[in-house]
N, C-alpha and C positions, 0 to 999 in steps of 0.2 A: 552460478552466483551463490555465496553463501550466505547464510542465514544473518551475520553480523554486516555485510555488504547489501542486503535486502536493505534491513533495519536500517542503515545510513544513509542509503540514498533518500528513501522514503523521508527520513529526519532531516535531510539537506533539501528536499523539495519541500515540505513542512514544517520550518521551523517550529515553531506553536503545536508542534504536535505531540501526542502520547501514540507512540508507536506499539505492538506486540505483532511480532513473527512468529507462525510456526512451520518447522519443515515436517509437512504432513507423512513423508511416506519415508524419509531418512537419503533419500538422493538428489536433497541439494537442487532438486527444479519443480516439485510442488510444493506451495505454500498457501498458508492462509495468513491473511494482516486485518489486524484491529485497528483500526485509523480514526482517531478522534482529534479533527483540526479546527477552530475558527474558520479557516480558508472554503470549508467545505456548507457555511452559515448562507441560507435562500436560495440554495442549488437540490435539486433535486437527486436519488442516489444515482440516474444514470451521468450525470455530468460529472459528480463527484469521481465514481469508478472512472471517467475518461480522464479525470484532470490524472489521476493517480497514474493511468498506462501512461499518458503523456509524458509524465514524470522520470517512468523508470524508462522511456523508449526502445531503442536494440534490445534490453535483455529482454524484453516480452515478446522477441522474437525469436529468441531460442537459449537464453540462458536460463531463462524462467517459461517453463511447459505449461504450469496453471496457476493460478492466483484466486484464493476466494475472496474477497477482499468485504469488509464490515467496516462499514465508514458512517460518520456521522459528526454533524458541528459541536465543538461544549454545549449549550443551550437544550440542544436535541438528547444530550446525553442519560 
């Protein structure tokens, strides 16, 4: 999965969202994402990271190897 196919789904599962992707190691299956949603407002960060795997499903079983994932609602920001 690539880094602008990351970015999109995460922004089609969060509209309301400020997305940033990085491909950490340059092979397209480690990343880290900055995720700042409304959606993720009275959830705590382990719910927030599940709503997210939820989101990208199959690829986090092998098109995507790691995900750091930095999440937080506007308000929290």
């Amino acid at each position: 999965m690539t880094k602008t196919e990351l970015t999109q789904a995460l922004k089609n599962a969060f509209p309301d969202s400020d997305v940033e992707v990085t491909d950490l190691t340059g092979t397209s299956d480690h990343y880290q994402a900055k995720i700042v949603s409304d959606a993720f407002e009275g959830k705590n960060r382990i719910a927030q990271h599940r709503m997210v795997y939820a989101a990208l499903g199959d690829a986090m079983k092998g098109a995507v190897h790691a995900l750091a994932l930095q999440t937080s609602s506007r308000s929290k920001r």
